[in-house]
N, C-alpha and C positions, 0 to 999 in steps of 0.2 A: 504494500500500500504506500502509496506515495502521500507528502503533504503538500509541494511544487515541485511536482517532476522537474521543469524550466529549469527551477531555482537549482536545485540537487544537478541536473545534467552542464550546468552552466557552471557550478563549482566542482566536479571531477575533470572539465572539460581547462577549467584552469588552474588546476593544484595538480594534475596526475597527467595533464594534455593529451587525455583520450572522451572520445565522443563516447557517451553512452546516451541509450533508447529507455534504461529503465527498469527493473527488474531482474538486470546479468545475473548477479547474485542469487535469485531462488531459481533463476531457471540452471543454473548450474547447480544445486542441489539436489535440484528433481532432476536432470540425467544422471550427474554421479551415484544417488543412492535407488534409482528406477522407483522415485516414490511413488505414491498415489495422491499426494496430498495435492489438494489443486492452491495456487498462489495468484490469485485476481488481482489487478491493477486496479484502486481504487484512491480516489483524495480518503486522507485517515479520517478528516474532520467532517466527512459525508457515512462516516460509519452508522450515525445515530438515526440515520435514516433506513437501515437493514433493520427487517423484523429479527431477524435471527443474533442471537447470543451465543458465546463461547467461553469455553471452558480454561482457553490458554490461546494470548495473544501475545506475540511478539513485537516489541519495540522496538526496532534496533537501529541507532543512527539519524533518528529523528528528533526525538523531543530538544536537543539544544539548539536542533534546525529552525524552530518554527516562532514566532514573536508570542503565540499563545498557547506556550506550555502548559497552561494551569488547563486551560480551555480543552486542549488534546486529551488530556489525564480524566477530564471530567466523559470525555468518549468515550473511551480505553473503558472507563467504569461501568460507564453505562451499558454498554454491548457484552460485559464479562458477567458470568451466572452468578450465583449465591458465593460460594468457594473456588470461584475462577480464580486465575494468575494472568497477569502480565510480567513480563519478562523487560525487563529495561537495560537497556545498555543506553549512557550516554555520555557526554564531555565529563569529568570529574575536575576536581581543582586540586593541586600541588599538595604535595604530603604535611606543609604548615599551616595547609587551612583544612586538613582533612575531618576533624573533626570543631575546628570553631566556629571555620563562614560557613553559613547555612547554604547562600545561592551565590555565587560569580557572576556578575553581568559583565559581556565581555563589549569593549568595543566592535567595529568591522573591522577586521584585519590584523587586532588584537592575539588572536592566539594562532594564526598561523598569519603571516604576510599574504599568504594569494586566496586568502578564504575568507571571505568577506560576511559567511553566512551562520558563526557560530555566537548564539546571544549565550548563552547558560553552558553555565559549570556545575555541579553537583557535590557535593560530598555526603557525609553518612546524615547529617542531619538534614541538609537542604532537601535532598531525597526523600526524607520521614516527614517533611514538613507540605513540600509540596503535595504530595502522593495522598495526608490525611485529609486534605482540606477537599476533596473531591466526594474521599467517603471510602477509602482503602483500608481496611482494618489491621491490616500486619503489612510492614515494610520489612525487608530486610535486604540490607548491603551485601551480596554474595561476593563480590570477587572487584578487585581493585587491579587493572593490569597501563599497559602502557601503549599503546596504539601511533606511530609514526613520530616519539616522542611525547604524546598527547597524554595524559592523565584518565583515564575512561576507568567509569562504574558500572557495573553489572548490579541490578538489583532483581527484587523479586516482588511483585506489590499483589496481595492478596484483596479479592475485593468482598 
């Protein structure tokens, strides 16, 4: 699911200088593993418009993309069942704000020079704090790793 395809194909097109259509990523999933699982192109924030809810939805790479993170999360909520998960990977913030700043607002161009499209940073509290305000009943910080130099959180938001 995309949140601006444009926006995302316009920033791999100048940090990585390769053109992408959108989607590379799960459609190589689904031939490496011969899934079955089908991956629709869809705006994220058109979710709330699908009757259908789900048990486990993946976030990944979006939410520090988009200027209405809180907005996203309140979708992400609303489409997930009673004890659904979303799965979150996003920008996190340096190991000296890891636990103090709750949210990083990044200037354009602020956290990488040719990426003009990263608003938010995360850590373990910013994460607990955005994720409750939607109506997420357990957060939890899984995994802290390091992405092109980048700082990145994996969390787990129970809804």
């Amino acid at each position: 699911m995309t949140v601006d395809n444009e926006q995302h194909r316009l920033w791999v097109a100048s940090r990585r200088r390769v053109e992408l259509q959108g989607g590379e990523g799960f459609r190589a999933i689904h031939r490496l593993l011969g899934s079955a699982v089908e991956y629709p192109r869809r705006d994220a924030f058109a979710l709330d418009r699908l009757e259908e809810r789900f048990d486990f939805v993946c976030c990944f790479g979006i939410l520090h993309r988009v200027e209405n993170a809180l907005g996203l999360l309140r979708v992400l909520h609303g489409r997930t069942v009673g004890s659904g998960t979303v799965l979150v990977e996003t920008y996190g913030v340096g190991p000296e704000d890891r636990n103090g700043r709750a949210i990083r607002v990044s200037e354009p161009g602020e956290v990488s020079a040719r990426d003009e499209f990263v608003y938010w940073g995360l850590g373990d509290a910013g994460l607990e704090r955005i994720a409750r305000i939607p109506g997420f009943s357990r957060v939890e910080s899984l995994v802290d790793v390091e992405v092109d130099g980048d700082p990145r959180i994996i969390g787990r938001l129970v809804a």
